[in-house]
C-alpha beads as a LAMMPS data file, in Angstrom:
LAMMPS data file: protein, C-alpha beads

343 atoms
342 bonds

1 atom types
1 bond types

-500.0 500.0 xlo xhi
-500.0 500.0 ylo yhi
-500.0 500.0 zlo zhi

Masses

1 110.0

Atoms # bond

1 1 1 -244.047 -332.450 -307.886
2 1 1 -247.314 -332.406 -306.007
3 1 1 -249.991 -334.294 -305.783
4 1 1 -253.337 -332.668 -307.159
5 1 1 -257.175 -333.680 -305.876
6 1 1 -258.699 -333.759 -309.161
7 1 1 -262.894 -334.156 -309.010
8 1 1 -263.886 -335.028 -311.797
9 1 1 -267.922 -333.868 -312.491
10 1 1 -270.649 -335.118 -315.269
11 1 1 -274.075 -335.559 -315.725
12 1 1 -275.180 -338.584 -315.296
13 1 1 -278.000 -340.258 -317.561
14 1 1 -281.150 -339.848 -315.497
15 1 1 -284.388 -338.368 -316.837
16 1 1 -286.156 -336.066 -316.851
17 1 1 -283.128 -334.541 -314.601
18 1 1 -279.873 -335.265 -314.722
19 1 1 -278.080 -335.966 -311.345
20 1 1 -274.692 -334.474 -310.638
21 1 1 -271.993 -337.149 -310.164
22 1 1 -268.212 -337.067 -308.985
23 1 1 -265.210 -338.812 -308.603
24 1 1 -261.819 -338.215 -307.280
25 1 1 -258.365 -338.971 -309.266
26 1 1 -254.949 -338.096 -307.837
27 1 1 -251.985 -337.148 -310.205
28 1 1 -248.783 -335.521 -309.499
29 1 1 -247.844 -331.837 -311.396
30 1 1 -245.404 -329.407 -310.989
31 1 1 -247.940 -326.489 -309.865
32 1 1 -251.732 -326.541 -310.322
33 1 1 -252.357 -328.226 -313.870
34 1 1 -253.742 -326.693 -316.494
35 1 1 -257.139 -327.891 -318.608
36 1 1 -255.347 -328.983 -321.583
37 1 1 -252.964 -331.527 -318.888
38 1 1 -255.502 -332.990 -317.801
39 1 1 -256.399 -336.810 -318.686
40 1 1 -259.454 -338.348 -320.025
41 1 1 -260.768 -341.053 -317.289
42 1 1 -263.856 -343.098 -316.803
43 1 1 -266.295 -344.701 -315.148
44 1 1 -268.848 -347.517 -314.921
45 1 1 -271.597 -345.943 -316.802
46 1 1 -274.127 -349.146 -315.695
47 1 1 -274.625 -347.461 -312.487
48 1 1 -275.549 -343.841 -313.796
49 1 1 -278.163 -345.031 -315.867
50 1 1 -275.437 -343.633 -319.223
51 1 1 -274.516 -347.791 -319.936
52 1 1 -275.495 -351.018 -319.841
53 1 1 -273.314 -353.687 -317.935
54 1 1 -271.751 -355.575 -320.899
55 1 1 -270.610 -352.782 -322.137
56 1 1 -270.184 -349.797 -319.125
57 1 1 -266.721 -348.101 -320.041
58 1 1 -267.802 -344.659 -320.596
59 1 1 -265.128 -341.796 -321.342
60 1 1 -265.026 -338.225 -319.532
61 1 1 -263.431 -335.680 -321.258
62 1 1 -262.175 -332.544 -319.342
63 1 1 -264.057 -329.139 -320.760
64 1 1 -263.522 -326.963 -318.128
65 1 1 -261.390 -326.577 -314.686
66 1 1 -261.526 -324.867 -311.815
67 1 1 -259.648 -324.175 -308.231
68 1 1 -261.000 -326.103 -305.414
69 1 1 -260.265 -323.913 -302.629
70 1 1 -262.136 -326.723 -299.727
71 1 1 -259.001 -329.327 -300.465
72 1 1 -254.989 -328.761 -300.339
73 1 1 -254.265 -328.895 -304.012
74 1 1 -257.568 -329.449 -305.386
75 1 1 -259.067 -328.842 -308.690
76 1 1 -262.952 -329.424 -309.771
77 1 1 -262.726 -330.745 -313.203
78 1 1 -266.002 -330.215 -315.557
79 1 1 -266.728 -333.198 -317.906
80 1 1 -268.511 -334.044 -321.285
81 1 1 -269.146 -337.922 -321.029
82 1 1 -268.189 -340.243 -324.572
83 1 1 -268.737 -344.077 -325.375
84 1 1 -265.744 -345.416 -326.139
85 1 1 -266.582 -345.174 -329.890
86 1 1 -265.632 -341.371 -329.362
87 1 1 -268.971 -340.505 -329.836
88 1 1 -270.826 -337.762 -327.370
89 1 1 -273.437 -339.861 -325.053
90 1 1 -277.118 -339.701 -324.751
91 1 1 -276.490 -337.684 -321.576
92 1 1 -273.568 -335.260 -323.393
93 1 1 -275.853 -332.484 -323.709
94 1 1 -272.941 -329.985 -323.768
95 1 1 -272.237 -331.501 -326.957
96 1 1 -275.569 -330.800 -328.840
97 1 1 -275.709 -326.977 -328.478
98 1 1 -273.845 -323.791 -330.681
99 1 1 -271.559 -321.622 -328.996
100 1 1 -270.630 -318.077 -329.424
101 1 1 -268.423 -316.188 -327.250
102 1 1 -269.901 -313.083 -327.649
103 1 1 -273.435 -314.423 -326.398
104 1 1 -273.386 -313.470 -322.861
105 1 1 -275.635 -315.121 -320.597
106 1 1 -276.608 -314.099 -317.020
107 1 1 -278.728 -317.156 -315.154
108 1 1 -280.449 -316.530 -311.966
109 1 1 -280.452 -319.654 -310.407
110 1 1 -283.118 -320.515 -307.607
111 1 1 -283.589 -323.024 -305.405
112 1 1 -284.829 -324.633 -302.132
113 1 1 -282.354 -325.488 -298.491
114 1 1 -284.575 -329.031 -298.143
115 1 1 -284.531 -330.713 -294.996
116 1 1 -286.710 -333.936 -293.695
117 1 1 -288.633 -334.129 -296.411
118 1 1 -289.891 -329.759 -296.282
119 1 1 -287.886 -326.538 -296.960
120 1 1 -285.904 -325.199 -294.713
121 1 1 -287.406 -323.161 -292.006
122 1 1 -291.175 -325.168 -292.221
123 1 1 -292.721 -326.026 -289.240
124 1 1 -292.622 -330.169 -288.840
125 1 1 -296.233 -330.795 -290.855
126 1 1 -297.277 -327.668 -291.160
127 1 1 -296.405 -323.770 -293.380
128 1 1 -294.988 -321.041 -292.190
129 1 1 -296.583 -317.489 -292.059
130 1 1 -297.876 -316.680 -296.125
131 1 1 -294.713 -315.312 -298.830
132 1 1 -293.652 -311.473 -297.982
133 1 1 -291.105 -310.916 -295.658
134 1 1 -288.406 -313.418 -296.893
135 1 1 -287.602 -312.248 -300.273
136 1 1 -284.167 -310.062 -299.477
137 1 1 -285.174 -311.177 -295.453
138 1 1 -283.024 -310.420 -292.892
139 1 1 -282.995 -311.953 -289.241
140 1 1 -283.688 -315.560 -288.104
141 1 1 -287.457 -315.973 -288.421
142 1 1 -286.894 -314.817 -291.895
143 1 1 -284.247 -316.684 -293.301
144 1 1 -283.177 -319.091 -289.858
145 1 1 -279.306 -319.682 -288.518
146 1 1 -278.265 -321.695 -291.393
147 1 1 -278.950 -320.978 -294.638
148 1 1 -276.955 -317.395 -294.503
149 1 1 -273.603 -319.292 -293.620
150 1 1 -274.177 -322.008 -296.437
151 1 1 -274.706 -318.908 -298.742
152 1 1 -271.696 -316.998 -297.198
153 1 1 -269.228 -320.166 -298.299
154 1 1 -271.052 -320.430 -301.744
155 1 1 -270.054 -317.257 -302.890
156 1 1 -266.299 -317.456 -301.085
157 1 1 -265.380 -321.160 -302.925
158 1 1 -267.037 -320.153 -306.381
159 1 1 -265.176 -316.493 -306.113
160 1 1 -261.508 -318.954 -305.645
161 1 1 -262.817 -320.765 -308.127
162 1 1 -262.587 -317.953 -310.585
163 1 1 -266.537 -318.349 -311.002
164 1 1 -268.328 -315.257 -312.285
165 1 1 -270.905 -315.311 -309.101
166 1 1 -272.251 -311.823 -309.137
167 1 1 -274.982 -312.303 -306.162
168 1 1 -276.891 -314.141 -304.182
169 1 1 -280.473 -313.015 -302.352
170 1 1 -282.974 -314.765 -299.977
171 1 1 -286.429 -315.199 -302.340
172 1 1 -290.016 -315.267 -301.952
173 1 1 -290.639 -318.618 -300.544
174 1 1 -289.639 -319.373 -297.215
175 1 1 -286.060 -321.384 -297.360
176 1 1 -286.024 -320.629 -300.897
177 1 1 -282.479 -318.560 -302.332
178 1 1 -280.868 -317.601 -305.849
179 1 1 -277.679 -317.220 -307.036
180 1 1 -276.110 -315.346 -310.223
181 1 1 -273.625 -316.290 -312.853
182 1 1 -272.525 -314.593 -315.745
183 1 1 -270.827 -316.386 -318.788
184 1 1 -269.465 -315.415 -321.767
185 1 1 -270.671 -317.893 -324.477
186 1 1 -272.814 -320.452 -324.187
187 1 1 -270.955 -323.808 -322.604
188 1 1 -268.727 -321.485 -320.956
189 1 1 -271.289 -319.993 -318.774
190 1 1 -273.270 -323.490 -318.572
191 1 1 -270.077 -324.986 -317.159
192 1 1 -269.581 -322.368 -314.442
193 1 1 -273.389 -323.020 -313.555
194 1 1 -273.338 -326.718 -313.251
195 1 1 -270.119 -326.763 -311.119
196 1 1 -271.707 -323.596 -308.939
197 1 1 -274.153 -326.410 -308.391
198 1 1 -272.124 -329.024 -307.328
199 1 1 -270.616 -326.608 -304.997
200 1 1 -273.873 -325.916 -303.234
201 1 1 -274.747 -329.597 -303.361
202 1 1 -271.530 -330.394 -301.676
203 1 1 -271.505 -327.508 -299.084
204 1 1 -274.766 -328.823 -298.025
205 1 1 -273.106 -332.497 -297.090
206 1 1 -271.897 -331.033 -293.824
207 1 1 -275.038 -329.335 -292.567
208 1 1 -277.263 -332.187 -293.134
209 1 1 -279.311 -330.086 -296.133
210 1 1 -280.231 -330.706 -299.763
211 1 1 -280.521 -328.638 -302.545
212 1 1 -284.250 -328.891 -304.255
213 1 1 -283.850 -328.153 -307.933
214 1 1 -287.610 -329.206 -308.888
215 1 1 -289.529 -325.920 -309.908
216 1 1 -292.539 -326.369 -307.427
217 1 1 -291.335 -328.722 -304.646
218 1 1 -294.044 -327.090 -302.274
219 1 1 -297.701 -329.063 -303.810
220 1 1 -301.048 -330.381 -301.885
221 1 1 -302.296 -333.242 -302.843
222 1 1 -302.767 -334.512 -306.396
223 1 1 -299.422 -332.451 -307.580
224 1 1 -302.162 -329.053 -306.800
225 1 1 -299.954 -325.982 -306.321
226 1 1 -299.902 -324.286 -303.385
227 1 1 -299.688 -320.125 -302.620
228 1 1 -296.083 -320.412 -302.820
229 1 1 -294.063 -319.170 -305.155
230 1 1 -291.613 -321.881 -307.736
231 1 1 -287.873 -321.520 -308.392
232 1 1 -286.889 -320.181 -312.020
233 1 1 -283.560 -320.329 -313.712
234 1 1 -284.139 -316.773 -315.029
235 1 1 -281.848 -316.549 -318.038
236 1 1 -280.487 -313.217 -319.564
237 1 1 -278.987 -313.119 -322.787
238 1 1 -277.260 -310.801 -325.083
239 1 1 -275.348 -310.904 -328.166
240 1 1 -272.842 -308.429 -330.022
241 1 1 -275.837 -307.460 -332.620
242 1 1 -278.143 -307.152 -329.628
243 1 1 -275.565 -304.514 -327.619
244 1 1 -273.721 -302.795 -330.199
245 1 1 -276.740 -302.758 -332.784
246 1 1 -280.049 -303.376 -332.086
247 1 1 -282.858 -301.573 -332.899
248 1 1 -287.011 -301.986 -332.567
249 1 1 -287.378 -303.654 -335.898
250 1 1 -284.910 -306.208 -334.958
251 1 1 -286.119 -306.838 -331.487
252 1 1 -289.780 -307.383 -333.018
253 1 1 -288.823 -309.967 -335.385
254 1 1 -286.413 -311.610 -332.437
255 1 1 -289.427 -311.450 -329.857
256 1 1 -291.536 -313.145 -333.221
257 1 1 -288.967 -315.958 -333.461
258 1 1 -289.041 -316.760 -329.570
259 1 1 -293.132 -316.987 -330.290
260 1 1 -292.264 -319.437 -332.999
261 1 1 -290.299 -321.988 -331.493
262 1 1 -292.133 -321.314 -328.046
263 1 1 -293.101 -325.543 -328.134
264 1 1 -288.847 -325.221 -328.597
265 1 1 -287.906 -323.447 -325.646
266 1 1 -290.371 -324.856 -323.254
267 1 1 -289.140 -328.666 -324.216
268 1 1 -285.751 -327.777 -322.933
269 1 1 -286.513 -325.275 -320.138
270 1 1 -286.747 -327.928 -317.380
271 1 1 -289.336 -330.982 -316.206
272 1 1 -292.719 -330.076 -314.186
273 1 1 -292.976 -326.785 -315.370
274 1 1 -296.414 -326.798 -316.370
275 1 1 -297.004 -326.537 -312.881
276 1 1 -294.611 -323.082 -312.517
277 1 1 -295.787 -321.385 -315.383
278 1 1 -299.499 -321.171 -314.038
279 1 1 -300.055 -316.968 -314.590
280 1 1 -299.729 -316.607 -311.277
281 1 1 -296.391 -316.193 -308.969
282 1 1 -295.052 -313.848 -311.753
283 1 1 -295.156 -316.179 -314.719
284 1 1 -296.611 -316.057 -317.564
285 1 1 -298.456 -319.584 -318.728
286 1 1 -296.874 -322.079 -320.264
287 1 1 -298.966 -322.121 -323.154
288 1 1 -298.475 -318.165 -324.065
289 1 1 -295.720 -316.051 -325.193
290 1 1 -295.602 -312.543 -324.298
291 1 1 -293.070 -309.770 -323.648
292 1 1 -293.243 -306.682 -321.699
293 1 1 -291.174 -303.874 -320.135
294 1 1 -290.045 -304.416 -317.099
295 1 1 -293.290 -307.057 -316.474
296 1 1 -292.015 -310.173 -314.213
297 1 1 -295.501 -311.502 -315.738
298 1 1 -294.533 -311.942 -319.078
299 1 1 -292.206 -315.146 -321.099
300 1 1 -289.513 -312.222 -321.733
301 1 1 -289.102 -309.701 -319.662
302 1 1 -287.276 -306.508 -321.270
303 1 1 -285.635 -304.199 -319.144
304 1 1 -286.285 -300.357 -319.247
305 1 1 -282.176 -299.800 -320.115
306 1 1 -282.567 -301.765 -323.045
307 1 1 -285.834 -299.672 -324.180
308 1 1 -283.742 -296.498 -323.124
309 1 1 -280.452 -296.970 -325.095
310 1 1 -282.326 -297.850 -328.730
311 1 1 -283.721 -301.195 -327.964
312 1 1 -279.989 -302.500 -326.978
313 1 1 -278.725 -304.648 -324.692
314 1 1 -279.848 -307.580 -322.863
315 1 1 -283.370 -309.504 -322.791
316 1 1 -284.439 -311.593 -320.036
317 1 1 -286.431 -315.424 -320.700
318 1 1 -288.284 -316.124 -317.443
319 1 1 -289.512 -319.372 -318.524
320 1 1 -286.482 -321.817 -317.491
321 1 1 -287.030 -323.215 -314.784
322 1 1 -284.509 -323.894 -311.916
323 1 1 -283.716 -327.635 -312.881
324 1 1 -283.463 -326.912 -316.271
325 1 1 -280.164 -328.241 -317.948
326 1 1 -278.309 -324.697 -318.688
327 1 1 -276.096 -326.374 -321.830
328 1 1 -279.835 -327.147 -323.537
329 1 1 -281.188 -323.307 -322.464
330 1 1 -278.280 -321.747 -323.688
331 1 1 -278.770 -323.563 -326.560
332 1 1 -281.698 -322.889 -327.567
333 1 1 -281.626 -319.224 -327.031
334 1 1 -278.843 -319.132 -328.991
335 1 1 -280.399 -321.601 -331.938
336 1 1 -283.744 -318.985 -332.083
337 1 1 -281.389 -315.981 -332.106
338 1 1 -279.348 -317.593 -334.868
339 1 1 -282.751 -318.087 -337.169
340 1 1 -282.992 -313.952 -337.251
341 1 1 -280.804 -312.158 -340.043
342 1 1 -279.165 -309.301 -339.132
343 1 1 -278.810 -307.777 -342.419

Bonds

1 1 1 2
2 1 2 3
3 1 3 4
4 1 4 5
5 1 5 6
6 1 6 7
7 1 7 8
8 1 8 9
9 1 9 10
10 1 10 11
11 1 11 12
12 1 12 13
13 1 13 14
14 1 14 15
15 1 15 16
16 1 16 17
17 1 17 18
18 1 18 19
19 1 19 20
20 1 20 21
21 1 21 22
22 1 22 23
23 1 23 24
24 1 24 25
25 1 25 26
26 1 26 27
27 1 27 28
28 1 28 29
29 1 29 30
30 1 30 31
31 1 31 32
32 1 32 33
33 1 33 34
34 1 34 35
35 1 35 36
36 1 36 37
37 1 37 38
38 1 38 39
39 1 39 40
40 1 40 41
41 1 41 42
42 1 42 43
43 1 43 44
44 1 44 45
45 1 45 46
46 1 46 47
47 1 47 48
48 1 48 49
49 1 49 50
50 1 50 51
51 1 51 52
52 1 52 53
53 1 53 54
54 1 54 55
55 1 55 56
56 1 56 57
57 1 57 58
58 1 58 59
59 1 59 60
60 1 60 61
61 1 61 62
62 1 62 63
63 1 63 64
64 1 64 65
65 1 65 66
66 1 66 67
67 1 67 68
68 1 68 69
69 1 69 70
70 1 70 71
71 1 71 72
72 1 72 73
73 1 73 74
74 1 74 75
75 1 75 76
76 1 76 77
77 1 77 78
78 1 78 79
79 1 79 80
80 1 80 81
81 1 81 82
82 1 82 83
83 1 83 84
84 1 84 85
85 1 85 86
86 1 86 87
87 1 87 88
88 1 88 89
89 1 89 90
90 1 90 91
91 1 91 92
92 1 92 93
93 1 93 94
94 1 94 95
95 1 95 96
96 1 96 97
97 1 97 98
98 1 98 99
99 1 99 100
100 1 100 101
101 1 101 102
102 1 102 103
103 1 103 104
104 1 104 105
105 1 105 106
106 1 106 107
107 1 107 108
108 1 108 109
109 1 109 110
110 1 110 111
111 1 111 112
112 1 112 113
113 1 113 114
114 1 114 115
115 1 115 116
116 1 116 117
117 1 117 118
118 1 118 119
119 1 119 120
120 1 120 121
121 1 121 122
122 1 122 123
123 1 123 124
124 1 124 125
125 1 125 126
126 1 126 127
127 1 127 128
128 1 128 129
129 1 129 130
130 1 130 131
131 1 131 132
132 1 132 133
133 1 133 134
134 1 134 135
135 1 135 136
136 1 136 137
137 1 137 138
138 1 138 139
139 1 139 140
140 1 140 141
141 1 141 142
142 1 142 143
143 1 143 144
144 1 144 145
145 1 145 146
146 1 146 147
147 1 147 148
148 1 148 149
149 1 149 150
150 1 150 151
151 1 151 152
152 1 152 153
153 1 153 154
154 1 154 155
155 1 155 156
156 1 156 157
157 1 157 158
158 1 158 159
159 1 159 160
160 1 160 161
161 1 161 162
162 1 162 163
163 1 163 164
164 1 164 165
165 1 165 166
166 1 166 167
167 1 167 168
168 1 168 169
169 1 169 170
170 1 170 171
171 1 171 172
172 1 172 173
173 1 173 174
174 1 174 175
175 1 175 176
176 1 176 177
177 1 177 178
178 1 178 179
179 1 179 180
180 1 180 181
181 1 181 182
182 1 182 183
183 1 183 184
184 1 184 185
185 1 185 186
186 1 186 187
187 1 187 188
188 1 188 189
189 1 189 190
190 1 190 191
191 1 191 192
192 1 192 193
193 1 193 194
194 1 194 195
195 1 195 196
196 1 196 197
197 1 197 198
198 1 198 199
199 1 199 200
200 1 200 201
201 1 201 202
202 1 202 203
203 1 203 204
204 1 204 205
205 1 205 206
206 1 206 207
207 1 207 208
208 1 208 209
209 1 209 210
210 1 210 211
211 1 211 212
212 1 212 213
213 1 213 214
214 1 214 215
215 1 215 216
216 1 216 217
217 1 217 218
218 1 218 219
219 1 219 220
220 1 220 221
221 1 221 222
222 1 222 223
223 1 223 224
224 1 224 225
225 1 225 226
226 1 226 227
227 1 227 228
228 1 228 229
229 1 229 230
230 1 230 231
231 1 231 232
232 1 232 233
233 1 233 234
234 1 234 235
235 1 235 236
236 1 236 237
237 1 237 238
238 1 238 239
239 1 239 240
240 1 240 241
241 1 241 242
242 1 242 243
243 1 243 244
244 1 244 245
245 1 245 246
246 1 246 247
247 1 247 248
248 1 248 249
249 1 249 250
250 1 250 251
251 1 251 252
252 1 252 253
253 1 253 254
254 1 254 255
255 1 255 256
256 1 256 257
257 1 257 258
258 1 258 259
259 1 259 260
260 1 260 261
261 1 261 262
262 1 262 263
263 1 263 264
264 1 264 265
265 1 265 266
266 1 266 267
267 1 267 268
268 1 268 269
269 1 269 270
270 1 270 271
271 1 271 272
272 1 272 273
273 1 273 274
274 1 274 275
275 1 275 276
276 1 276 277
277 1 277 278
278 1 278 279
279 1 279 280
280 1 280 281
281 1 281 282
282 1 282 283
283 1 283 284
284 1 284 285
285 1 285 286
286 1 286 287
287 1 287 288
288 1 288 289
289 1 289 290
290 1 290 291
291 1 291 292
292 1 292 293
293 1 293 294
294 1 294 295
295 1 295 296
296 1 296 297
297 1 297 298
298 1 298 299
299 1 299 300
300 1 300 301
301 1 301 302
302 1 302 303
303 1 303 304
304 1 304 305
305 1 305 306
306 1 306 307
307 1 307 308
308 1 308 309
309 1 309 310
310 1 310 311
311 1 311 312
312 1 312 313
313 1 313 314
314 1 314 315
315 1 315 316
316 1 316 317
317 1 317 318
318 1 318 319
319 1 319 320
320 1 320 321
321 1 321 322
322 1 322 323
323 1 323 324
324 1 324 325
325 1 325 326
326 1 326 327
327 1 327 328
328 1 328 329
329 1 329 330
330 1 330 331
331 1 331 332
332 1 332 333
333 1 333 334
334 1 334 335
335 1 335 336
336 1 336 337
337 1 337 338
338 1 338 339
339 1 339 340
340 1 340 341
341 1 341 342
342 1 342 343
């Protein structure tokens, strides 16, 4: 028997964005446990805003497990939180949303390296030269001596992990990056995200830098936004009706549906982002829907291979933004697509 690191992850009960929390359990198996062996534990739920003190016992269930290649026998352990009624917490937003495992979901997760208080890379008090030459940059005064090695490790401990990372690329802003991750059905791609993001948070730890989820970190005064481009959650979807079936009729009355419940979609697709979705910085405004081939502009983007094979395939919703929950965007693609018969 050997004993297993488990770390145990949840979201805790902040608002509007949930903070990633973690704790370590040790427990002896035979070889590296499966999800079903793993116990339900706990914590003090008073201190993660999820409780209050006379009554802080709050449950976490396992959902999801994964190899934690940066420990000898570790595991990362993906939790749904519970009072100890059995019922899902406030805060259990994995609990609220439909699943299907032939929805397949693709998010494009961006994000800011933050250190003292700027991004990565910005001159102390000051901006670096205007947006252009760090999207896919290459060399230090594009994308600096650290960022590339946090990156590197990303992709190497998500890959043991048996995460479906399928890319990572410096973006527009400087010390901004994204990362994939491809999921088959809705919590099962939302769980991969959320512990890809604990992963970068962690790796960060040891080189002194934070991981900025807001949308638009980068404002002058009086929250005014600046020539610099926010972070998206860019979130592709596609279901077995969409790829196998299709068609233009169906796509109009889908794209009709997304206009419907745009008030919907933009509840759950992250805090602040009134001040992403401006028009500019390839977005479209928060208070419009549109579509468009290939057009980054536009609230869905649809891709020319989708146009090309029949109108099948995948669709692309711009408007989440990077510290959007992925459980409540899932979700609620899923919820719209689920309003449009298919007969």
């Amino acid at each position: 028997m050997a004993k297993y690191k488990l770390e145990y992850i949840w979201l805790d009960g902040y608002t509007p964005l949930a903070s990633l929390r973690s704790k370590t359990q040790i427990k002896e198996f035979a070889s590296l446990p499966k999800l079903s062996e793993l116990p339900v534990w706990g914590f003090d739920g008073s201190s993660t805003q999820q409780a209050e003190g006379k009554s802080s016992d709050i449950v976490l269930k396992p959902v999801a497990s994964f190899p934690d290649s940066t420990r000898k026998n570790g595991v990362l352990v993906m939790c749904e939180c519970f009072q100890h009624t059995g019922v899902a917490s406030p805060s259990n937003s994995r609990a609220t949303i439909p699943d299907d495992p032939d929805t397949w979901f693709g998010f494009e997760q961006e994000y800011f390296f933050w250190k003292d208080g700027a991004p990565l890379g910005f001159p102390v008090g000051g901006f670096p030269g205007p947006q252009g030459p760090y999207y896919t940059g290459v060399g230090y005064k594009n994308v600096g001596n650290i960022a590339r090695e946090i990156v590197e490790k990303h992709i190497d401990i998500c890959l043991d992990a048996g995460i479906n990372i399928e890319g990572i690329n410096a973006e527009v802003a400087k010390g901004q990056w994204e990362f994939q991750i491809f999921g088959k059905g809705s919590k099962n791609a939302a769980d991969q995200m959320w512990v890809a993001r604990y992963i970068l948070a962690r790796l960060g730890e040891s080189y002194g830098v934070d991981i900025e989820w807001r949308c638009k970190p980068i404002l002058a005064p009086f929250q005014q936004p600046l020539d610099w481009n926010g972070s998206g959650m860019h979130s592709n979807f596609s279901t077995k009706y969409m790829r196998e079936t299709g068609g233009k009729e169906y796509f109009e009355k889908l794209m009709a549906a997304f206009n419907q419940y745009r008030d919907e979609h933009i509840a759950v697709y992250g805090p602040e982002n009134h001040l992403r979705l401006t028009g500019l910085h390839e977005t479209q405004s928060i208070d419009k829907f549109s579509y468009g081939v290939a057009d980054r502009g536009a609230s869905v983007r649809v891709p020319h291979s989708f146009i090309n094979a029949g109108y099948k395939g995948y669709l692309e919703d711009r408007r989440p933004n990077s510290a959007a929950d992925p459980y409540l965007v899932a979700g609620r693609i899923l919820k719209t697509i689920q309003t449009v018969p298919t007969t």
